[in-house]
N, C-alpha and C positions, 0 to 999 in steps of 0.2 A: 551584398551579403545574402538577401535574399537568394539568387540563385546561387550561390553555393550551397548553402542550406540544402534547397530543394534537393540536389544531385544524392545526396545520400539516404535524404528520410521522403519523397515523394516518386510515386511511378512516373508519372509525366509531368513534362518539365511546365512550370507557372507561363501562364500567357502575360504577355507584356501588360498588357492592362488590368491585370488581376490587383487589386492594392488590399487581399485580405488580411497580410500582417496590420493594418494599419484600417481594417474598418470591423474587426470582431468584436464589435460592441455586444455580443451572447452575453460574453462574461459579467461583463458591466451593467448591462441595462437590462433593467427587470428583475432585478432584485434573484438573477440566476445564481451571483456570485459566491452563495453560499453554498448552493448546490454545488459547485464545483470542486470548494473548501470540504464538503464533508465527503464525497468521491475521493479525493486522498488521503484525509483521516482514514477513509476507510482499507485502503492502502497501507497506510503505517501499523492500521492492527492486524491485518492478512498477513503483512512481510513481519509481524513482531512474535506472532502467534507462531507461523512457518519455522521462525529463528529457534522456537523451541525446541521443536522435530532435530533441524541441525544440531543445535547442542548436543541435544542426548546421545545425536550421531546415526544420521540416517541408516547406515550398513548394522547397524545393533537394533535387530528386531525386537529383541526385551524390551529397550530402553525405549524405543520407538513405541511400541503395543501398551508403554506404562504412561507416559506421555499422551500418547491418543484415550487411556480411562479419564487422566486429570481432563482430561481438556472435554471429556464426554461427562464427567462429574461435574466441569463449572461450567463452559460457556453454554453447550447445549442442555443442560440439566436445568441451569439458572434461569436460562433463557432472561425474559421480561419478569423475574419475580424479585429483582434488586436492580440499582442503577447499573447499567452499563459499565462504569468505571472498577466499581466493587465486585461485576464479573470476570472482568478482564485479570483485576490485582487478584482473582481467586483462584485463577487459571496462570500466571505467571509470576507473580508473587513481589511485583511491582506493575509502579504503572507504566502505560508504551511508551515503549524509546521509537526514535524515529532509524536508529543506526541500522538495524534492518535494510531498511525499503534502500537508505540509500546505499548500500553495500549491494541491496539485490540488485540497484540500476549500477552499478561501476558508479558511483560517486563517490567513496571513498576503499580504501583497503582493505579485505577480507586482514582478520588478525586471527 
């Protein structure tokens, strides 16, 4: 399985004795694992925020330019002067959906 893999998501092919699916203990050990957890959080609010823009409808510069004040009014306005969370619900008027990020990867279908 491994070399199938490789053929589409790596430039050069795995050397026979490579066993890195089976020794990335990065994630695991050292207490990185969170690190990695909140690198896609951070993903889910980039692809959620982004989904805005879409909505309003990229090609409608109005709606885009109104969009970019709210978003200029809460997240960079607010910055660190409320949690995190209550910047986000101020800037999209809920809290992140993950449907975003995976629509942006093709995991599921644009609607």
């Amino acid at each position: 399985m491994r070399n199938r893999i490789a053929k589409t998501t790596t430039i050069l092919p795995p050397l026979p004795e490579d066993n890195f699916l089976c020794a990335f203990g990065h994630i695991f050990a050292g207490g990185y694992a969170a690190g990695y957890y909140s690198y896609k959080w951070a993903e889910v609010l980039s692809a959620d925020a982004f989904a805005a823009f879409e909505e309003a409808g990229l090609a409608n510069e109005k709606a885009v330019a109104a969009t970019g004040k709210r978003y200029q009014d809460t997240v960079l306005a607010l910055g660190g002067s409320l949690p995190p969370m209550e910047v986000f619900k101020a800037f999209r008027g809920r809290e992140p959906s993950t449907e975003p990020l995976l629509r942006h990867n093709g995991l599921v279908n644009a609607s």
